[in-house]
GUBA-137025 format. One record per residue (C-alpha): residue in one letter; chain; x, y, z; residue number from 1. Coordinates in pm, whole numbers. Layout:
<nodes>
{res a	chain A	east X	north Y	up Z	n NUM} $
...
</nodes>
This chain:
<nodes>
{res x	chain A	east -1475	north -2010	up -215	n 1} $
{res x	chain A	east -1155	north -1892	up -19	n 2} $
{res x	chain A	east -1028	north -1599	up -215	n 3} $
{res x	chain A	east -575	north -1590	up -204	n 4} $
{res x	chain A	east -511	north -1207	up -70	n 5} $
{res x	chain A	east -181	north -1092	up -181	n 6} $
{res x	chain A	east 3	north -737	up -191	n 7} $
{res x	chain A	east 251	north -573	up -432	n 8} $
{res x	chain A	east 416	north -255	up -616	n 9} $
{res x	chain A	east 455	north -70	up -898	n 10} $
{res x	chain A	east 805	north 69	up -794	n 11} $
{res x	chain A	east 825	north 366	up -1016	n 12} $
{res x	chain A	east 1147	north 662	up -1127	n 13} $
{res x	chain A	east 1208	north 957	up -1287	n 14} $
{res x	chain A	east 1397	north 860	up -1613	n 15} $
{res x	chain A	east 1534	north 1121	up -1904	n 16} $
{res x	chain A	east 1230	north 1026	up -2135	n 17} $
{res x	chain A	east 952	north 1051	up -1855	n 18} $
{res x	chain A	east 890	north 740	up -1576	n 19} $
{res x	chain A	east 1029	north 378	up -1541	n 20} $
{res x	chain A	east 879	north 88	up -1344	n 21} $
{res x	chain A	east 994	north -195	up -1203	n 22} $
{res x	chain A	east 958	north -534	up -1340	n 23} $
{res x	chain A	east 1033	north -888	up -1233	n 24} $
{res x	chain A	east 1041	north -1225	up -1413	n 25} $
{res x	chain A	east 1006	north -1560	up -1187	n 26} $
{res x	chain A	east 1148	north -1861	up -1361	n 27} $
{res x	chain A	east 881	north -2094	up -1202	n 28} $
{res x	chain A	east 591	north -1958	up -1425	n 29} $
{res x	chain A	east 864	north -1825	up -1717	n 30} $
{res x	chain A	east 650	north -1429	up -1665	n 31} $
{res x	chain A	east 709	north -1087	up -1612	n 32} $
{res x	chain A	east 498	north -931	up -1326	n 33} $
{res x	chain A	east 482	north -695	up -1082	n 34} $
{res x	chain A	east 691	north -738	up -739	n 35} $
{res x	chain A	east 407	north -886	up -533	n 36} $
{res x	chain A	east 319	north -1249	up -274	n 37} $
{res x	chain A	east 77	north -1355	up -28	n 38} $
{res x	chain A	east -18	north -1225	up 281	n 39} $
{res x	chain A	east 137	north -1343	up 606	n 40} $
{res x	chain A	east -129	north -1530	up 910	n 41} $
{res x	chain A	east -165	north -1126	up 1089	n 42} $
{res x	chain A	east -21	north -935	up 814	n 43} $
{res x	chain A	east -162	north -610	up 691	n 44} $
{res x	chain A	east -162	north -594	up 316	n 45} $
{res x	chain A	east 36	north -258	up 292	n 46} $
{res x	chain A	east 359	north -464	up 529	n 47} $
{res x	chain A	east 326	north -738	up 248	n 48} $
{res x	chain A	east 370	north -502	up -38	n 49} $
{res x	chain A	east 649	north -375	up 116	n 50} $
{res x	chain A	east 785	north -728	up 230	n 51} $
{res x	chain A	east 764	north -873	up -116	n 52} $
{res x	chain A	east 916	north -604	up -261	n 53} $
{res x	chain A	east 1240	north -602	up -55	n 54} $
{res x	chain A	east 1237	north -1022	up -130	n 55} $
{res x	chain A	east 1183	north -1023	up -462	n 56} $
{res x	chain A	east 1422	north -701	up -586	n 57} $
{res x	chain A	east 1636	north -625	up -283	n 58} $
{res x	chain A	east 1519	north -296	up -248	n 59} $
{res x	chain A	east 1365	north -97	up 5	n 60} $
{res x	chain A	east 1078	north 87	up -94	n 61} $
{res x	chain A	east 828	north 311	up 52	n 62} $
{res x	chain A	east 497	north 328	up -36	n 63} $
{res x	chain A	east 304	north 604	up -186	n 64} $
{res x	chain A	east -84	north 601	up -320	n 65} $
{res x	chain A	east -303	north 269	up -326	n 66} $
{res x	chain A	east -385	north 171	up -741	n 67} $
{res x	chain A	east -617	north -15	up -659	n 68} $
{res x	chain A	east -681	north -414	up -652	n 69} $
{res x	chain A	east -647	north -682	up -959	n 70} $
{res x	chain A	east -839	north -1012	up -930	n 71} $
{res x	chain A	east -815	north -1334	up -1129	n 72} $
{res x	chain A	east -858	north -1731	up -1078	n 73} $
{res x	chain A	east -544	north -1917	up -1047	n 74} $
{res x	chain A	east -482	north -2264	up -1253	n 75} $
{res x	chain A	east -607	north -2483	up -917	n 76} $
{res x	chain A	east -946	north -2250	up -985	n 77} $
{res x	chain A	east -921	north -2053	up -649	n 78} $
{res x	chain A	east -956	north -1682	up -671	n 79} $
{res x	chain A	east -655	north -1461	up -642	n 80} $
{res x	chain A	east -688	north -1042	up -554	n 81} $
{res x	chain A	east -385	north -814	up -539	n 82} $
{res x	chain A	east -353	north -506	up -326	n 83} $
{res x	chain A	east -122	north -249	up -555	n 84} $
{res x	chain A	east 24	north 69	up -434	n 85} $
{res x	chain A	east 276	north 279	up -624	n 86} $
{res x	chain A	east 583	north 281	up -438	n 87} $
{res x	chain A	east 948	north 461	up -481	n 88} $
{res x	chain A	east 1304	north 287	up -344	n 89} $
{res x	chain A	east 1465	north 444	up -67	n 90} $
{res x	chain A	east 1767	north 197	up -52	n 91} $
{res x	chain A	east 1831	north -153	up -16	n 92} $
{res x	chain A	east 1704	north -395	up 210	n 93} $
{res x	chain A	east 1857	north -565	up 415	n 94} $
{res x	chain A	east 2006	north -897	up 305	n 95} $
{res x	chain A	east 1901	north -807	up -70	n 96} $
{res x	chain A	east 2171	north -826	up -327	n 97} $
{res x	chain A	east 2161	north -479	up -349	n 98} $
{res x	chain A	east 2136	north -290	up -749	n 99} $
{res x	chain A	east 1844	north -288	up -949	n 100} $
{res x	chain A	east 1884	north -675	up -1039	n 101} $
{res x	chain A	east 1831	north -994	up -831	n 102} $
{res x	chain A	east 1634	north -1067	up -604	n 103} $
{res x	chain A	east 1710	north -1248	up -214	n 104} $
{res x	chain A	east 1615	north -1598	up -351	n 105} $
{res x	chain A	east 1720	north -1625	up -743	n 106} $
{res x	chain A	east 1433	north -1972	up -777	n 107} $
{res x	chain A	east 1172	north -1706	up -702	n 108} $
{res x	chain A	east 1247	north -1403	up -929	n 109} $
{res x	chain A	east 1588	north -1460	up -1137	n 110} $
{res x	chain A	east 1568	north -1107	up -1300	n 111} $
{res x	chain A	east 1408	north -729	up -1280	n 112} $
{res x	chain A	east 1404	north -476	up -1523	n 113} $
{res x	chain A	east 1316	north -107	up -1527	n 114} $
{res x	chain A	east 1138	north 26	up -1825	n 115} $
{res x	chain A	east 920	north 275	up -1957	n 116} $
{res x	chain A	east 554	north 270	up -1911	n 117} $
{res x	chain A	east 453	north 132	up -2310	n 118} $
{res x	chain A	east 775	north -153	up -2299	n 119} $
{res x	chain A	east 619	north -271	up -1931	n 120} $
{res x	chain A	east 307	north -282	up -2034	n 121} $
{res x	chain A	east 398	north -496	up -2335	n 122} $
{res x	chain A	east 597	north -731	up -2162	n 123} $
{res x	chain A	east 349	north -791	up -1873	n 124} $
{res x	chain A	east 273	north -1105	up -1906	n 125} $
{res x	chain A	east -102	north -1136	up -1762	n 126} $
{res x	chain A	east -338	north -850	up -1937	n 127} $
{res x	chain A	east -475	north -795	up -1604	n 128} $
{res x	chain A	east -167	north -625	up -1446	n 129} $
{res x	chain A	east -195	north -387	up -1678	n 130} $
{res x	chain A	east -496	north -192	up -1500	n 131} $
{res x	chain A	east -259	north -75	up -1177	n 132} $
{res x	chain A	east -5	north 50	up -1416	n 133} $
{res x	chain A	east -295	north 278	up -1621	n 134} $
{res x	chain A	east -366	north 402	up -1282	n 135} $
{res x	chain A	east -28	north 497	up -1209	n 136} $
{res x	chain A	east 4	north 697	up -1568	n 137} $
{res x	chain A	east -302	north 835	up -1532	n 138} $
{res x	chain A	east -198	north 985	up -1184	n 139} $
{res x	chain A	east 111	north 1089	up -1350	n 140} $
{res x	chain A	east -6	north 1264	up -1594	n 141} $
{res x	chain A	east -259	north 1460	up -1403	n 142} $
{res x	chain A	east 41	north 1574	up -1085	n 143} $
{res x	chain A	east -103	north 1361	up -868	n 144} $
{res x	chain A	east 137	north 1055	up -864	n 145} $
{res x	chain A	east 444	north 1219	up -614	n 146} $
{res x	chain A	east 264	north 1229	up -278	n 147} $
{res x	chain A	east 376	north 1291	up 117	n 148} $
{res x	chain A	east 197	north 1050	up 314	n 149} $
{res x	chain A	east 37	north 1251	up 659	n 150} $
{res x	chain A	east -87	north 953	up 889	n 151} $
{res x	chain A	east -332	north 1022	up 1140	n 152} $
{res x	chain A	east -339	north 731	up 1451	n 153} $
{res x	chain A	east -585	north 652	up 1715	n 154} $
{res x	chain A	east -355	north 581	up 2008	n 155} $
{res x	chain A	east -401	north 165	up 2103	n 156} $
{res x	chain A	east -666	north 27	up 2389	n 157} $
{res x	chain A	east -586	north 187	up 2748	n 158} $
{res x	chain A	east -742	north 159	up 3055	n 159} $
{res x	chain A	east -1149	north 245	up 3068	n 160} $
{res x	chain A	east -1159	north 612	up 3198	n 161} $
{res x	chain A	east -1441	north 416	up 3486	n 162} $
{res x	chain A	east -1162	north 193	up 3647	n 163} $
{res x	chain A	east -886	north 453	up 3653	n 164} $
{res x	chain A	east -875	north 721	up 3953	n 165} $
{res x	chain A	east -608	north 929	up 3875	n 166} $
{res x	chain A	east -501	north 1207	up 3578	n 167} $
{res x	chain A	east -705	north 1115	up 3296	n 168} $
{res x	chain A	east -327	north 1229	up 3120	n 169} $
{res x	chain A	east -188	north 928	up 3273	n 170} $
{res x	chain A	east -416	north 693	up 3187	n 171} $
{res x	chain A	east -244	north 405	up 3037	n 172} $
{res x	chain A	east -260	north 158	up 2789	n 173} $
{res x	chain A	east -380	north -245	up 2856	n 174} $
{res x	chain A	east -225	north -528	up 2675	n 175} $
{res x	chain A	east -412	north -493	up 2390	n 176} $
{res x	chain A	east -318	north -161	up 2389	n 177} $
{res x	chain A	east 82	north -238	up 2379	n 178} $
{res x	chain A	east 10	north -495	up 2111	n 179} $
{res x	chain A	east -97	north -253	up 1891	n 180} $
{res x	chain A	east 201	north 3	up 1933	n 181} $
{res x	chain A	east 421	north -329	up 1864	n 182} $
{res x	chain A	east 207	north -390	up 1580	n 183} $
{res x	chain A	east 237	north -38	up 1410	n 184} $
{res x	chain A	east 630	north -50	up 1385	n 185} $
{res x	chain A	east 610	north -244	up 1048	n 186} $
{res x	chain A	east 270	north -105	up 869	n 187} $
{res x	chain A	east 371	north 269	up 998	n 188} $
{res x	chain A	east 761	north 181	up 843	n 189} $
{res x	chain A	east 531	north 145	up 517	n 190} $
{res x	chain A	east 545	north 520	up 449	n 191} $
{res x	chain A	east 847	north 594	up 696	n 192} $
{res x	chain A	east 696	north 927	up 840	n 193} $
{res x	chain A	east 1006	north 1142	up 957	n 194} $
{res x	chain A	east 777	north 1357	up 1155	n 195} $
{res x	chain A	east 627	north 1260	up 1531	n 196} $
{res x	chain A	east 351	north 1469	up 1659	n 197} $
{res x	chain A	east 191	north 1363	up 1920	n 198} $
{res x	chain A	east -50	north 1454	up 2272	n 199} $
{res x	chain A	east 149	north 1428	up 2570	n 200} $
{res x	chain A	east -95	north 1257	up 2718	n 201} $
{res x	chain A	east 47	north 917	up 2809	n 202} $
{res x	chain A	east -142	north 676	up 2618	n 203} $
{res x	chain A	east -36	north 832	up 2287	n 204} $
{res x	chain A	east 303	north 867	up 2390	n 205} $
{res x	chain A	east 304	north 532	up 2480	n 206} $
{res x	chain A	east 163	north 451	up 2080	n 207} $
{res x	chain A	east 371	north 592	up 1900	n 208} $
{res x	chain A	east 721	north 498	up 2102	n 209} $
{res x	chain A	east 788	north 187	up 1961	n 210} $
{res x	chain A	east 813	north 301	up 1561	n 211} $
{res x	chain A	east 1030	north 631	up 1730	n 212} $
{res x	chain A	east 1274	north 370	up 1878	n 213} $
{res x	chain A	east 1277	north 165	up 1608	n 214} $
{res x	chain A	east 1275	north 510	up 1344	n 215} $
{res x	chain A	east 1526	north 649	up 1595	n 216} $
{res x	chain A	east 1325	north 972	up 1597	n 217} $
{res x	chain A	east 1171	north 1216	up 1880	n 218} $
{res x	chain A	east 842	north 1267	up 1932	n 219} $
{res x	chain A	east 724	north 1610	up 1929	n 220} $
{res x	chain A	east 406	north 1673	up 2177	n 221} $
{res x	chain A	east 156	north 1953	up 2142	n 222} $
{res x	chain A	east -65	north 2028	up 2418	n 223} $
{res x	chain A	east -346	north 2106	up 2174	n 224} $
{res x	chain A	east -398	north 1732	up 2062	n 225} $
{res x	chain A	east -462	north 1617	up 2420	n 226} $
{res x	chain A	east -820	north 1612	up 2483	n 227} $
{res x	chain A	east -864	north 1904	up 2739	n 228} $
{res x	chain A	east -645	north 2119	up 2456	n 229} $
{res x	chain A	east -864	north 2042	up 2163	n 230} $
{res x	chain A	east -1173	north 2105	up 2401	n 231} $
{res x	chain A	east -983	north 2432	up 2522	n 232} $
{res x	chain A	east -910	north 2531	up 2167	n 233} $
{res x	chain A	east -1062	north 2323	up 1854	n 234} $
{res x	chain A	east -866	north 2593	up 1621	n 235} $
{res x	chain A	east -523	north 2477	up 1764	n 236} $
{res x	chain A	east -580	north 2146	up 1730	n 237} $
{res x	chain A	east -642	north 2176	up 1380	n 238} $
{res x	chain A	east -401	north 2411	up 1268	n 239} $
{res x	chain A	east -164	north 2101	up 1411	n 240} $
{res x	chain A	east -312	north 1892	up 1112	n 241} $
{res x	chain A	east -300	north 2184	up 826	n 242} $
{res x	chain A	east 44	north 2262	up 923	n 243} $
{res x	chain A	east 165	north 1863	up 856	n 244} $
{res x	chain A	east -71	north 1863	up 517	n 245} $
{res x	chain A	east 124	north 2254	up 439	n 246} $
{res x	chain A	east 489	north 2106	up 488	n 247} $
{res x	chain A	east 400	north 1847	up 234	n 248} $
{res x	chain A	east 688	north 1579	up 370	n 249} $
{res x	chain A	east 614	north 1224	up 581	n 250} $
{res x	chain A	east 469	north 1321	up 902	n 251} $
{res x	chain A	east 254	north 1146	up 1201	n 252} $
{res x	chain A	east -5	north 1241	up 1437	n 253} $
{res x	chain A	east -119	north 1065	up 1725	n 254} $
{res x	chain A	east -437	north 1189	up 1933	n 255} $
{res x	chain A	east -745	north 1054	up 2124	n 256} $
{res x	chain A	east -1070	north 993	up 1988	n 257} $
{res x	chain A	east -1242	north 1299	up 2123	n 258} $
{res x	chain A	east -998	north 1513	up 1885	n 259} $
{res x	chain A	east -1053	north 1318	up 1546	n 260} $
{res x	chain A	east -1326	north 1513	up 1508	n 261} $
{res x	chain A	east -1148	north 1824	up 1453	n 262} $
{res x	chain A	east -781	north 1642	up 1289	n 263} $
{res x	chain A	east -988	north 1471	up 1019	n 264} $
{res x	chain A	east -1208	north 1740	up 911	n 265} $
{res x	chain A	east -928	north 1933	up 837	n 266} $
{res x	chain A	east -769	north 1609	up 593	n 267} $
{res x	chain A	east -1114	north 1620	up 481	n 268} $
{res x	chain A	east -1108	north 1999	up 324	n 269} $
{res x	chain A	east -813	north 1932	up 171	n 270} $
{res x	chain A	east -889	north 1643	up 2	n 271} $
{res x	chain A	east -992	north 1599	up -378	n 272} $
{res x	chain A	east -1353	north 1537	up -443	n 273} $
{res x	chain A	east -1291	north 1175	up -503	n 274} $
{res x	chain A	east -1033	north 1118	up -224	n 275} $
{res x	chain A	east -1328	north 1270	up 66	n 276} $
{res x	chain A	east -1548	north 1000	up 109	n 277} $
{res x	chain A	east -1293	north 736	up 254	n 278} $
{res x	chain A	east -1245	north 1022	up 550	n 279} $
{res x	chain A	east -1446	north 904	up 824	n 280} $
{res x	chain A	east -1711	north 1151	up 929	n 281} $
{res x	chain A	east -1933	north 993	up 1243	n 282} $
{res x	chain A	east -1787	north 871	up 1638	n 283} $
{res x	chain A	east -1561	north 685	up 1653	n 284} $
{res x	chain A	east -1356	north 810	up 1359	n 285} $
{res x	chain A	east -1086	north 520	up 1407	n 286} $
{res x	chain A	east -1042	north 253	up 1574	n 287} $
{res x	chain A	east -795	north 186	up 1847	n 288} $
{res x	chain A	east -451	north 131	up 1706	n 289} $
{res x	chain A	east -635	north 226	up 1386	n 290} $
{res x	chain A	east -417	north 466	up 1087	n 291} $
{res x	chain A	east -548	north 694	up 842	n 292} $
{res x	chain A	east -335	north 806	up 563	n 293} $
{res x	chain A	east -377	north 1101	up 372	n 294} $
{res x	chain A	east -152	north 1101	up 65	n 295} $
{res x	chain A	east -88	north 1437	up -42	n 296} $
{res x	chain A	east 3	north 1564	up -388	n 297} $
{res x	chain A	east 415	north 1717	up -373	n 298} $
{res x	chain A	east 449	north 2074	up -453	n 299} $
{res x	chain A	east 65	north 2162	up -401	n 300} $
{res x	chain A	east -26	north 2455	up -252	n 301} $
{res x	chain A	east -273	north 2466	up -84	n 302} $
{res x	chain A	east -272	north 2087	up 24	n 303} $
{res x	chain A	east -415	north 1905	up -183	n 304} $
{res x	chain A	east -506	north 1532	up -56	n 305} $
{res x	chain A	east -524	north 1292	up -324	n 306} $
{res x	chain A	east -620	north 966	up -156	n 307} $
{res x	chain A	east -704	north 830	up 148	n 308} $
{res x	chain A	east -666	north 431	up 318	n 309} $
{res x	chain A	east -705	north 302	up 645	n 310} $
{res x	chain A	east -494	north 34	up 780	n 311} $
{res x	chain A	east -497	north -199	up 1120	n 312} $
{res x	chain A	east -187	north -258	up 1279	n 313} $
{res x	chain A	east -31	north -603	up 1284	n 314} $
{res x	chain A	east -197	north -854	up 1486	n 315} $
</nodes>
């Protein structure tokens, strides 16, 4: 049986008496739930958490740490499984109504309300949405629930190295390859990183150029995540990586596959015993147009990397 994928958020604040989330009520089935909707033909799950959120409250929010999935069977008896991630608001979205109320189409979700953790989870409406919102406390209460996200991409498809005669640095990317960098401008707007690192090499460049237009933000290049840098010097393309996971704010790095190697042992040090195993430790690390991101904990020092998801770009 066809299981329904859908995405959403627990949009979560600071409040005078400890944390608030963010509830909404849709008319339709008279219940309180989470922000959340189905996934677009193409879409990747983290874009429709984001998405839904921005429909159904007006805000703009930015994602932080997966909480895992909920799953339950819908009246018609299909099967129905929810991506969660804890996110925070960064704004309004565009075309919302704007203010913690409303949402962009009142028949879909007529109200929102913020409240603490123990009046949420009493006024959920389904038992089962309660499980993302344990997560969240439980991450809370142990520091781990404010995180940076560090994203590590796999620049898109280019041209095979056997079919191209010239610099291997200006080896560019095929159609495929420009898909994908049109595809990452909405999953990598997810997390907004405010940070571009990137080889010079052209095919990364070439990656990661859309989301700077877009982000309206430079691209800084570092010789040391090209491939003949990180073969020159594997200690300088790491230090690259530990110095985005040290600054502890939204960053992106772009290299080749060749260099993974050393980038993602590095995420892999710093991450919490349960957070390692979703690093990827054999050839080919990523795929093409592929994105790691390591969430890591604010305020920890050293880095401390507290989950870990992998995401395709939009298709």
């Amino acid at each position: 049986m066809t299981v329904e994928q859908a995405a959403g958020v627990l949009c979560w604040r600071g409040a005078r008496d400890g944390l608030e989330v963010l509830l909404v009520h849709r008319p339709r089935y008279d219940d309180w739930s989470w922000p959340k909707g189905k996934v677009q033909p193409g879409e990747p799950l983290a874009r429709t958490a984001v998405r839904e959120a921005a429909e159904e409250t007006g805000l703009d929010v930015v994602l932080g740490r997966p909480l895992g999935e909920v799953r339950y069977r819908l009246p018609t008896g299909r099967r129905k499984q929810v991506a969660y991630w804890a996110a925070t608001a960064v704004g309004h979205a565009g075309g919302g109504p704007g203010g913690d109320e409303g949402s962009g189409d009142p028949r879909e979700v007529d109200r929102t309300a913020w409240l603490p953790l123990r009046e949420a989870e009493a006024r959920l409406t389904r038992e089962s949405d309660a499980a993302p919102l344990h997560l969240l406390a439980g991450h809370a209460a142990g520091g781990a629930l404010a995180t940076a996200p560090v994203l590590v991409v796999r620049h898109g498809t280019s041209r095979p190295r056997d079919s191209w005669a010239r610099a291997d640095a200006d080896r560019p990317l095929v159609s495929a390859g420009r898909r994908q960098a049109r595809g990452l401008v909405p999953l990598l707007a997810c997390w907004q990183p405010e940070r571009l690192v990137s080889s010079p090499w052209k095919r990364c460049l070439d990656t990661v150029a859309p989301y700077a237009v877009a982000a309206g933000l430079a691209v800084r290049t570092k010789g040391s995540l090209s491939e003949d840098g990180a073969r020159r010097s594997p200690a300088r393309a790491r230090r690259q990586m530990e110095r985005l996971l040290d600054r502890g704010r939204p960053a992106l790095l772009c290299t080749h596959r060749p260099v993974l190697a050393e980038v993602l042992a590095v995420v892999r040090a710093a991450c919490a015993p349960d957070a390692a195993a979703a690093v990827p430790g054999a050839n080919p690390f990523l795929a093409p147009g592929e994105v790691l991101v390591a969430h890591v904990a604010v305020g920890t020092r050293p880095a401390r990397v507290v989950a870990v998801e992998r995401h395709q770009p939009e298709s």
